[in-house]
PyMOL Python script that loads the backbone (N, CA, C, O; Angstrom):
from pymol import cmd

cmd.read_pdbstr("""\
ATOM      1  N   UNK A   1      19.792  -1.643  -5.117  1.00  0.00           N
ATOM      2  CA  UNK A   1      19.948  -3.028  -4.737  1.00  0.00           C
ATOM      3  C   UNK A   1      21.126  -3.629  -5.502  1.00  0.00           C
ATOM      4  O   UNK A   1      21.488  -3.095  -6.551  1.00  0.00           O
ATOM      5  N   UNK A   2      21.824  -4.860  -4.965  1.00  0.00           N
ATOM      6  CA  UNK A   2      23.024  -4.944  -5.663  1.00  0.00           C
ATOM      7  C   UNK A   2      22.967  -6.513  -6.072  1.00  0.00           C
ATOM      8  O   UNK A   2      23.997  -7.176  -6.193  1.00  0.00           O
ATOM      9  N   UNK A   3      21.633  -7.059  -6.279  1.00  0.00           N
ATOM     10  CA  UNK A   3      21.266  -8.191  -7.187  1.00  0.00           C
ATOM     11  C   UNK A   3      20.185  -7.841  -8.071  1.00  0.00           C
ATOM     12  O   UNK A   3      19.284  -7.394  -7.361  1.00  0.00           O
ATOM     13  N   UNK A   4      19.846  -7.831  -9.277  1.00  0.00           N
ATOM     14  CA  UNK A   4      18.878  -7.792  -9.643  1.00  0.00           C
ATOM     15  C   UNK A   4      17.645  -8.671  -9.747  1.00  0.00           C
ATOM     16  O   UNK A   4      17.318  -9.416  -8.823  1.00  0.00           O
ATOM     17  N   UNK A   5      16.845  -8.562 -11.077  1.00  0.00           N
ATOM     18  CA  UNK A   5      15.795  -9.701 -10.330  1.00  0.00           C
ATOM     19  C   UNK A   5      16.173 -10.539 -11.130  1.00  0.00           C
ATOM     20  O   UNK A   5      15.968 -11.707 -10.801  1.00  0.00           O
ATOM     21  N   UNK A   6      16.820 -10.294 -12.394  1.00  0.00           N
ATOM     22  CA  UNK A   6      17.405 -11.590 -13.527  1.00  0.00           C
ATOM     23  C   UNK A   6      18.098 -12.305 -12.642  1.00  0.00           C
ATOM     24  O   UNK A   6      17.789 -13.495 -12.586  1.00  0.00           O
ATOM     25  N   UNK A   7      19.022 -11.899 -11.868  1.00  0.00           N
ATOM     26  CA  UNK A   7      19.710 -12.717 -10.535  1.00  0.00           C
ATOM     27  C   UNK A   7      18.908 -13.412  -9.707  1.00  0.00           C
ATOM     28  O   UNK A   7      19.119 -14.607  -9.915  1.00  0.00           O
ATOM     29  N   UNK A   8      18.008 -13.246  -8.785  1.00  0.00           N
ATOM     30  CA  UNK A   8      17.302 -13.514  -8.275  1.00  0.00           C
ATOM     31  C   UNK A   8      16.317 -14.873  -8.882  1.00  0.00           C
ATOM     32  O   UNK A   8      15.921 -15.767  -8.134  1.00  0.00           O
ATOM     33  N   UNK A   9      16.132 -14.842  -9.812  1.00  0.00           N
ATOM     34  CA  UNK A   9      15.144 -15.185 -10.591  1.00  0.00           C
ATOM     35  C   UNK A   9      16.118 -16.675 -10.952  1.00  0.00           C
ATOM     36  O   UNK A   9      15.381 -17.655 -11.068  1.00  0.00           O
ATOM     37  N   UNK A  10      17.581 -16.982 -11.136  1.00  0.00           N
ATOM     38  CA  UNK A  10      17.775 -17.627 -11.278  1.00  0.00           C
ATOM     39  C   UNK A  10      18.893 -18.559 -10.414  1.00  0.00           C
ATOM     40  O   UNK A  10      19.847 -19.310 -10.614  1.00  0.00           O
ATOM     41  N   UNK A  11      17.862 -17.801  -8.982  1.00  0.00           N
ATOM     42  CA  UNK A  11      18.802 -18.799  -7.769  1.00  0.00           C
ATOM     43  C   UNK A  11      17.314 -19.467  -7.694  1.00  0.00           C
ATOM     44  O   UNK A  11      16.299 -18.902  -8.102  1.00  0.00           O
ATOM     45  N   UNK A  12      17.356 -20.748  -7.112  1.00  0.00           N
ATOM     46  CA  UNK A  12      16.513 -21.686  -6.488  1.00  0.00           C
ATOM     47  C   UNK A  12      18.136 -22.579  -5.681  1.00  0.00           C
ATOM     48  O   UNK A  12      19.356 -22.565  -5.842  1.00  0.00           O
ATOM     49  N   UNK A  13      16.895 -23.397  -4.616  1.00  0.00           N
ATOM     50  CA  UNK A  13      17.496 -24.325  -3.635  1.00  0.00           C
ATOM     51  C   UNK A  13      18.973 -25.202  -4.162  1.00  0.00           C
ATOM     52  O   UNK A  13      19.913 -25.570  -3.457  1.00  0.00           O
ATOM     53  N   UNK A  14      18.713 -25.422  -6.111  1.00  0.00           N
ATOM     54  CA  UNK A  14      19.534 -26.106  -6.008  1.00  0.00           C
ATOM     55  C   UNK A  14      20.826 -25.679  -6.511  1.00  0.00           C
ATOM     56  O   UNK A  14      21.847 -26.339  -6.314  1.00  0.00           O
ATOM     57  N   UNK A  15      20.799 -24.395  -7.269  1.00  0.00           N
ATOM     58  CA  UNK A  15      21.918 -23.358  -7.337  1.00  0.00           C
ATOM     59  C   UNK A  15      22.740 -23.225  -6.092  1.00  0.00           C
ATOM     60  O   UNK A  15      23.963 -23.340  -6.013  1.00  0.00           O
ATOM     61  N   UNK A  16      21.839 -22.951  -5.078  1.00  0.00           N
ATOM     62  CA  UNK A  16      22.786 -22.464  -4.005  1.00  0.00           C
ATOM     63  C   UNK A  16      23.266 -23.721  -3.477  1.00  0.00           C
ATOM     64  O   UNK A  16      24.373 -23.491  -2.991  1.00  0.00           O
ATOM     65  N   UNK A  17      22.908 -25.163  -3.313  1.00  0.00           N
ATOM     66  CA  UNK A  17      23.586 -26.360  -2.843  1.00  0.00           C
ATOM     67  C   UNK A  17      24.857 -25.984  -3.814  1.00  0.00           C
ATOM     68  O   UNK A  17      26.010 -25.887  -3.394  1.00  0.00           O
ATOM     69  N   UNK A  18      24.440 -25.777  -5.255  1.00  0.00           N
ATOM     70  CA  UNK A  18      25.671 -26.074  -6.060  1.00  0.00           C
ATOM     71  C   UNK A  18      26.766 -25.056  -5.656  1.00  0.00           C
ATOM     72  O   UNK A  18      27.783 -25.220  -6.330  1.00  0.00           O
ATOM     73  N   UNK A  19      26.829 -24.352  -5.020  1.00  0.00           N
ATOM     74  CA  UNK A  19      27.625 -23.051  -5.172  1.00  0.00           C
ATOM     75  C   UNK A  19      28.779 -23.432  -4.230  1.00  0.00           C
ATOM     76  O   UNK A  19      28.732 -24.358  -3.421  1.00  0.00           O
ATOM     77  N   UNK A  20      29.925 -22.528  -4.451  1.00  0.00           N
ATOM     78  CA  UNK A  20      30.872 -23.234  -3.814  1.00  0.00           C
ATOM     79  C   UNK A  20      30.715 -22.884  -1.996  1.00  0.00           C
ATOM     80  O   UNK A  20      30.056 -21.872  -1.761  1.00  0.00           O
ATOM     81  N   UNK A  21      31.028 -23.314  -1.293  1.00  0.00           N
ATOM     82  CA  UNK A  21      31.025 -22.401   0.225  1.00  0.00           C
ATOM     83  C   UNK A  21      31.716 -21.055   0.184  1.00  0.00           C
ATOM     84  O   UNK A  21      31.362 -19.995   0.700  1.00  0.00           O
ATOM     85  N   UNK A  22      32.814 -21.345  -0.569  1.00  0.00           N
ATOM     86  CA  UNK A  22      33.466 -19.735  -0.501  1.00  0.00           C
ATOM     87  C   UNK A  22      32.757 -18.291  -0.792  1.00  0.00           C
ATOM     88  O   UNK A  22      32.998 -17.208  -0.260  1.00  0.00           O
ATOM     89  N   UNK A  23      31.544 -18.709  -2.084  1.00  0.00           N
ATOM     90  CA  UNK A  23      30.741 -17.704  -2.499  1.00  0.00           C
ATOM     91  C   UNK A  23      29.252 -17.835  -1.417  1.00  0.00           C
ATOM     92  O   UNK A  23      28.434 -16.937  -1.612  1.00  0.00           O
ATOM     93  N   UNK A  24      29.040 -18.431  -0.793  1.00  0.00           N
ATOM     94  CA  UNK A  24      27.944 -17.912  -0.269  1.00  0.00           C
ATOM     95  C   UNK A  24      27.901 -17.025   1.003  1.00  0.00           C
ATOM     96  O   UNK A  24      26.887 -16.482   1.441  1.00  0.00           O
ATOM     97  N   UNK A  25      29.472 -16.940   1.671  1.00  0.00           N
ATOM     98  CA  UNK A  25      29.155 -15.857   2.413  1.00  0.00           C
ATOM     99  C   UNK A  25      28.734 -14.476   1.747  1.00  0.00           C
ATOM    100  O   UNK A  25      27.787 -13.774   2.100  1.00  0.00           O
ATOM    101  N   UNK A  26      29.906 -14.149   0.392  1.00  0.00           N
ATOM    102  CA  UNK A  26      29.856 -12.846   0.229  1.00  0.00           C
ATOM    103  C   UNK A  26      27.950 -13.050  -0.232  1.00  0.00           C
ATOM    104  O   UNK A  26      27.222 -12.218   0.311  1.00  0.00           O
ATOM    105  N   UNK A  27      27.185 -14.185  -1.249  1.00  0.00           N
ATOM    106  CA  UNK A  27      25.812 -14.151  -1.284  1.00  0.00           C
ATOM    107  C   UNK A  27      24.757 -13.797  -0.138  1.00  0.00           C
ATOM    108  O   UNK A  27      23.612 -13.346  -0.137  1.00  0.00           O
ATOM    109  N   UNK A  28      25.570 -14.165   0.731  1.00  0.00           N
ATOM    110  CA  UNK A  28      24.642 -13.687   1.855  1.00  0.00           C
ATOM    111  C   UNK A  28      24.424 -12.416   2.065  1.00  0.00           C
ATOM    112  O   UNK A  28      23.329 -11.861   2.149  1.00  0.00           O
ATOM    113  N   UNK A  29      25.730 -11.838   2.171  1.00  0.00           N
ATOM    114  CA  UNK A  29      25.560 -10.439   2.822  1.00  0.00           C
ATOM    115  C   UNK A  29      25.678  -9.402   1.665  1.00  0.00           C
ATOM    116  O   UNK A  29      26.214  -8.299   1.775  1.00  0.00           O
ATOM    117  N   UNK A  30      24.911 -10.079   0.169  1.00  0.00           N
ATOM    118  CA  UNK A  30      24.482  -9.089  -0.797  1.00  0.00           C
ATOM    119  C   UNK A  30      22.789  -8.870  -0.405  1.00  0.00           C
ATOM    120  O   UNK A  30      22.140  -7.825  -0.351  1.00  0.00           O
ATOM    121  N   UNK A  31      22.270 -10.620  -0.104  1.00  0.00           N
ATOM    122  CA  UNK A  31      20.675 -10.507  -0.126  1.00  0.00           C
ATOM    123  C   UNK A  31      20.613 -10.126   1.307  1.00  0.00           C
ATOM    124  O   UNK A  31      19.384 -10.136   1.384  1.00  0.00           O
ATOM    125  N   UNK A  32      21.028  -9.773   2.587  1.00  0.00           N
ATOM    126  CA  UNK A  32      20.842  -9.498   3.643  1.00  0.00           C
ATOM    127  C   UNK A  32      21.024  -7.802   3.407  1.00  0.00           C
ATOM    128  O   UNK A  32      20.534  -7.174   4.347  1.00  0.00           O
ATOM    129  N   UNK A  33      21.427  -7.228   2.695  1.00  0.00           N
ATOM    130  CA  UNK A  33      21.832  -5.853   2.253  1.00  0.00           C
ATOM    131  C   UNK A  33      20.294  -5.724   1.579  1.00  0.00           C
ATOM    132  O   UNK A  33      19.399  -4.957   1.933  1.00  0.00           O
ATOM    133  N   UNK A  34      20.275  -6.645   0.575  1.00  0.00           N
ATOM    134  CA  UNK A  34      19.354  -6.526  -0.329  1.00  0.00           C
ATOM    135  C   UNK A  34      17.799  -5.818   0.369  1.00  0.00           C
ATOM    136  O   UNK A  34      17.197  -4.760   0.185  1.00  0.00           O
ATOM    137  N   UNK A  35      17.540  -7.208   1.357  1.00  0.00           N
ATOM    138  CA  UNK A  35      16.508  -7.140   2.501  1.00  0.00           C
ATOM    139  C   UNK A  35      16.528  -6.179   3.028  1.00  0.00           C
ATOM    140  O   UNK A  35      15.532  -5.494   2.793  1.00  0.00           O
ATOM    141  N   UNK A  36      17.370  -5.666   3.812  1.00  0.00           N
ATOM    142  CA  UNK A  36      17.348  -4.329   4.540  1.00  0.00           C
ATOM    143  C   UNK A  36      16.999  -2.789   4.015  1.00  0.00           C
ATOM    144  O   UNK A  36      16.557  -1.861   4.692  1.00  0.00           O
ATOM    145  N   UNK A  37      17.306  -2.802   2.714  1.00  0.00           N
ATOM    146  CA  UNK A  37      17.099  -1.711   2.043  1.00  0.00           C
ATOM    147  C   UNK A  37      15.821  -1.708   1.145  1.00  0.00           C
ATOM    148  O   UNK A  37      15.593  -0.917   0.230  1.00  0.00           O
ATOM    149  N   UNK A  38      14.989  -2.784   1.591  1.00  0.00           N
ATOM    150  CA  UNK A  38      13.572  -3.498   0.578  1.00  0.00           C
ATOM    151  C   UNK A  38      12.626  -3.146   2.008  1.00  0.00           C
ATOM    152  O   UNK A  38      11.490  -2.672   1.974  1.00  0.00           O
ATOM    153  N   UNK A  39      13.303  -3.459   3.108  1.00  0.00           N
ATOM    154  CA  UNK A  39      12.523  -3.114   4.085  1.00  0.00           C
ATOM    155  C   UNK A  39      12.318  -1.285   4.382  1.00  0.00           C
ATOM    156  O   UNK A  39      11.312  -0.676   4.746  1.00  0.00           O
ATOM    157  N   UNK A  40      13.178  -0.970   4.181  1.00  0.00           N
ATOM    158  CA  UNK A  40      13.342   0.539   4.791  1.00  0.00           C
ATOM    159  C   UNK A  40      12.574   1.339   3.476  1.00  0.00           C
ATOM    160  O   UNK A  40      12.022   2.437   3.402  1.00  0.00           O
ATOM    161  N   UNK A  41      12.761   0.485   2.695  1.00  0.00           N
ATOM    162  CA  UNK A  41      11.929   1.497   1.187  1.00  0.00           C
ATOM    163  C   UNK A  41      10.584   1.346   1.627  1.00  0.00           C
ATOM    164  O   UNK A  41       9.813   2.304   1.566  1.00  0.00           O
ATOM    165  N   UNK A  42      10.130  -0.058   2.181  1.00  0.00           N
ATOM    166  CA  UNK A  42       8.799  -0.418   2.738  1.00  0.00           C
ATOM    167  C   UNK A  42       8.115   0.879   3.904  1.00  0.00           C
ATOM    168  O   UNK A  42       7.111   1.587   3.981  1.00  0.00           O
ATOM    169  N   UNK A  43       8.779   0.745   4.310  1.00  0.00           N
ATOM    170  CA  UNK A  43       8.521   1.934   5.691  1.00  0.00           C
ATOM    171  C   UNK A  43       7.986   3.507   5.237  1.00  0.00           C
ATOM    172  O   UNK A  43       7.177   4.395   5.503  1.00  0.00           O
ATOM    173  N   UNK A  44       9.091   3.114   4.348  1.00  0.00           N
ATOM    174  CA  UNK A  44       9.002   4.810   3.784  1.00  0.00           C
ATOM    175  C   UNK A  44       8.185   5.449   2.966  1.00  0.00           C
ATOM    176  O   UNK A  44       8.015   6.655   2.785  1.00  0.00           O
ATOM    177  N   UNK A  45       7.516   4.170   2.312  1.00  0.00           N
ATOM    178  CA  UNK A  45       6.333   4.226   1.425  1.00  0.00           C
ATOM    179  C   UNK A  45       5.384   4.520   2.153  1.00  0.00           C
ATOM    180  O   UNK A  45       5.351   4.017   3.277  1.00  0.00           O
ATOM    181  N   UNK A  46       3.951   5.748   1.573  1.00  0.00           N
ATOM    182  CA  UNK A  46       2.746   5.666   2.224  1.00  0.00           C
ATOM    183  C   UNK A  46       2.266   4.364   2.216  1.00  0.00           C
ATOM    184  O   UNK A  46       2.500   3.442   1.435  1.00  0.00           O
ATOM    185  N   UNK A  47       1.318   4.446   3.535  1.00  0.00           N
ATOM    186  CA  UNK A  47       0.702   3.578   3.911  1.00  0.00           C
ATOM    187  C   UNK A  47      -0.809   3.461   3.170  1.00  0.00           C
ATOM    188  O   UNK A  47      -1.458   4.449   3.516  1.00  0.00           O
ATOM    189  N   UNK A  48      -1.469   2.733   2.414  1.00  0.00           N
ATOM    190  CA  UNK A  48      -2.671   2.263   1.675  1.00  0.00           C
ATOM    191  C   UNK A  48      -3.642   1.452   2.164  1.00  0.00           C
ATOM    192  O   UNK A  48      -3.535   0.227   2.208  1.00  0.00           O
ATOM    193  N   UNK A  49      -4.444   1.977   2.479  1.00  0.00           N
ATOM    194  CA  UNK A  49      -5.732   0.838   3.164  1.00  0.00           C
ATOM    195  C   UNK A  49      -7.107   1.185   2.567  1.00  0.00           C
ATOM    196  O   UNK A  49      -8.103   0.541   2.896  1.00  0.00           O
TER     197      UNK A  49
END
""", "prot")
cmd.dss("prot")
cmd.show_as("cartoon", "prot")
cmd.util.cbc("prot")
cmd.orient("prot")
């Protein structure tokens, strides 16, 4: 993953208002990376019931 959770941990709503526009595309398409590869680890994991 290419944010960690110390990262994570210290975005909330009003970080990202603060942020400039220029940086939140590339933010986006770190946590949209992020997601995708959180999902596919999901999949790949046995299933527990």
């Amino acid at each position: 993953m290419t944010l960690s959770d110390r990262d994570l941990s210290q975005m909330d709503t009003d970080y990202l208002d603060k942020l400039p526009e220029g940086d939140l595309r590339p933010l986006s398409k770190q946590l949209f990376a992020d997601l995708q590869e959180a999902r596919e680890r999901l999949k790949q994991s046995p299933k527990t019931s």
